[in-house]
C-alpha positions, 0 to 999 in steps of 0.5 A: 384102644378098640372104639369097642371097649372105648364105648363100653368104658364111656358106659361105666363112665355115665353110670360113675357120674350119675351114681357118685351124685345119688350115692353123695345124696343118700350120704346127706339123706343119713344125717337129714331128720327131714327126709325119714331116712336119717340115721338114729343116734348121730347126734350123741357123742362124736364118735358115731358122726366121725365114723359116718364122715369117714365112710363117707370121704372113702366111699366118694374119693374113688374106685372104679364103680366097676360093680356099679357099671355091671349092675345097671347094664345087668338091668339093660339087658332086659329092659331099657326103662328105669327099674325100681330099686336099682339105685339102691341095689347099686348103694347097696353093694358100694356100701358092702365093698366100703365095708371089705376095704375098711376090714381090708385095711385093718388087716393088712395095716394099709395107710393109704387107700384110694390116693388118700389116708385109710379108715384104720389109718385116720383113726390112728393118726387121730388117736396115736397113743390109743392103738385099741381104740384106734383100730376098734373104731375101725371095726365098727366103721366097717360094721357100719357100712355093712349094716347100712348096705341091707338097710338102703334096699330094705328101705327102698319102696320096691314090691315086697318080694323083689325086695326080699329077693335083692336083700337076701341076695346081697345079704348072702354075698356079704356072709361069702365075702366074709368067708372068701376074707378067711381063705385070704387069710388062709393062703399065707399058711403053709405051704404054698397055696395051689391055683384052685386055693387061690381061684377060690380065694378071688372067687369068695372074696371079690368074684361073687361081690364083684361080678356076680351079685352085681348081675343077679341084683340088676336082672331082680331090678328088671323084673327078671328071674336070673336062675334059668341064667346062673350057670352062664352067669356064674362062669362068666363072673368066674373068669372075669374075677379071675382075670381082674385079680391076676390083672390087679396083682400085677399091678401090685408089683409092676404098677404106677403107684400115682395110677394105682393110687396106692403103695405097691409092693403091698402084697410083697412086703405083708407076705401075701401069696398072691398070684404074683407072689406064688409065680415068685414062690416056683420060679427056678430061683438061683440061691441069691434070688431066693434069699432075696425073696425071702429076705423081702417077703413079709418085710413090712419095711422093705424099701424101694431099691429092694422091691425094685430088685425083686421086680427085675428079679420077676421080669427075668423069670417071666413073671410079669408075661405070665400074669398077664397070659393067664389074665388074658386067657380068662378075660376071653373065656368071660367075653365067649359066654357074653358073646352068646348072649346077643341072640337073647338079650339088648346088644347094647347092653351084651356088647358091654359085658362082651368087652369088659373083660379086655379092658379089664385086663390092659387097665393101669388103676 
């Protein structure tokens, strides 16, 4: 691997470490009367401590802390002391994606997520005669998180207007993100979905989440104003999304579910359009090869021999070079805006920026 992108992943690693401490403290901090930032009304009932065990467990056991990396090298660009309010910005946007995971979830019916058994999956394991109740824990599990991602930064001690300006920032992404999850339902209607349905479907749902308030929420931490900026911002999170997706649904198909740290084929057997998908639904299929298809697609219950058919059905029509074509080209349009960003701000922290996108895109988890 180039010692490039080798150093920008020893970056994200000390980040990682460094956060998953303070996010395992600001869980402790919840159930602490002490500290002032204790939770009101954990102590009635079993329910709502459950839920916050749960959050807990999911958010700790894993993920990549990509959001997190971009965040504090976000903050680097502009400055090299630490910046208020940045541990919480960074909570604060890994609480908003338990959230999406929670609901992701709940939707696709998904039993295992980060190597270990869903949200969804433990409330149905813990109450398999009461389905309803089951998932409806779920849904407000997710709540939960969603509502304590605006609450850390409300709480966070930074000078009221910058504090206004994270909270609404992350509060805006989260409403986005939730529309960006009706496009992704959307998609599996009709007709099959064109590029640009599903460039806004990564867009709304991830991107902005992902990405881009990830880097406006470090720069408001620096004490920087990132309008001047948000053109090139936005089109380098736009390309970076794209290609992250396209690289995650190959993974999907053509993955090591032990790297992966989840089933693949999720998207083959829920009936997802995906981008892997979709590469599927056009291909020039023989009359066997489309009966396979459509035989699997949307079958929950599809077992491995025929994903395995597919796939082998995927790698003849080329379906796995052209995902990772297409992923490649957009990971070097995310690395030419952050090449032009040497001459303004910290290399240190552009060189970040500069070559995430290729380990993005050759990444096996």
């Amino acid at each position: 691997m180039d010692q490039t992108i080798i150093a920008a992943l020893r970056r994200a690693a000390e980040h990682r470490h460094r956060f998953d401490a303070r996010f395992a403290a600001y869980f402790d901090s919840l159930t602490d009367p002490a500290g002032g930032g204790a939770l009101e009304g954990l102590g009635h009932g079993t329910f709502p401590a459950r839920a916050l065990e749960l959050l807990r467990d999911m958010s700790l056991r894993g993920g990549k802390r990509l959001r997190v990396a971009v965040l504090y090298e976000a903050a680097a660009l502009v400055t090299d002391q630490p910046s208020p309010g940045l541990t919480e910005a960074a909570i604060g946007i890994e609480l908003l994606q338990t959230h999406g995971l929670v609901h992701d979830d709940i939707i696709d019916g998904s039993a295992v997520r980060r190597g270990a058994p869903s949200v969804p999956q433990r409330y149905r394991d813990e109450y398999p005669d009461r389905t309803g109740t089951a998932t409806g824990l779920a849904v407000l599990a997710g709540d939960l998180a969603a509502f304590l991602s605006l609450r850390v930064l409300s709480g966070s001690g930074l000078p009221p207007e910058r504090a206004a300006a994270m909270t609404a920032e992350l509060a805006g992404v989260g409403a986005t993100t939730v529309l960006g999850q009706f496009l992704d339902l959307e998609r599996d209607f009709g007709p099959v979905p064109d590029l640009d349905f599903l460039h806004a479907v990564t867009e709304y749902k991830t991107t902005r989440y992902s990405i881009l308030a990830p880097l406006r929420l470090g720069l408001l931490a620096a004490g920087a104003d990132p309008a001047p900026y948000d053109d090139e911002l936005r089109r380098y999170a736009t390309a970076l999304g794209i290609a992250n997706m396209l690289r995650d649904d190959w993974l999907d198909l053509f993955g090591d579910p032990a790297a992966v740290g989840k089933s693949v084929g999720s998207d083959l057997r829920s009936g997802r359009r995906s981008y892997a998908v979709r590469a599927l639904l056009t291909a020039d299929l023989d009359a066997a090869g489309r009966a396979l298809l459509t035989a699997a697609l949307g079958d929950p219950h599809a077992d491995e021999e025929t994903l395995d058919r597919v796939r082998a059905l995927a790698r003849e029509h080329g379906v796995d070079r052209s995902l990772q074509a297409d992923a490649e080209q957009h990971a070097a349009e995310a690395s030419a805006v952050a090449g032009s960003w040497y001459d303004r701000w910290q290399p240190d922290a552009v060189a970040f920026f500069h070559h995430l996108p290729a380990w993005t895109v050759t990444r096996d988890h």
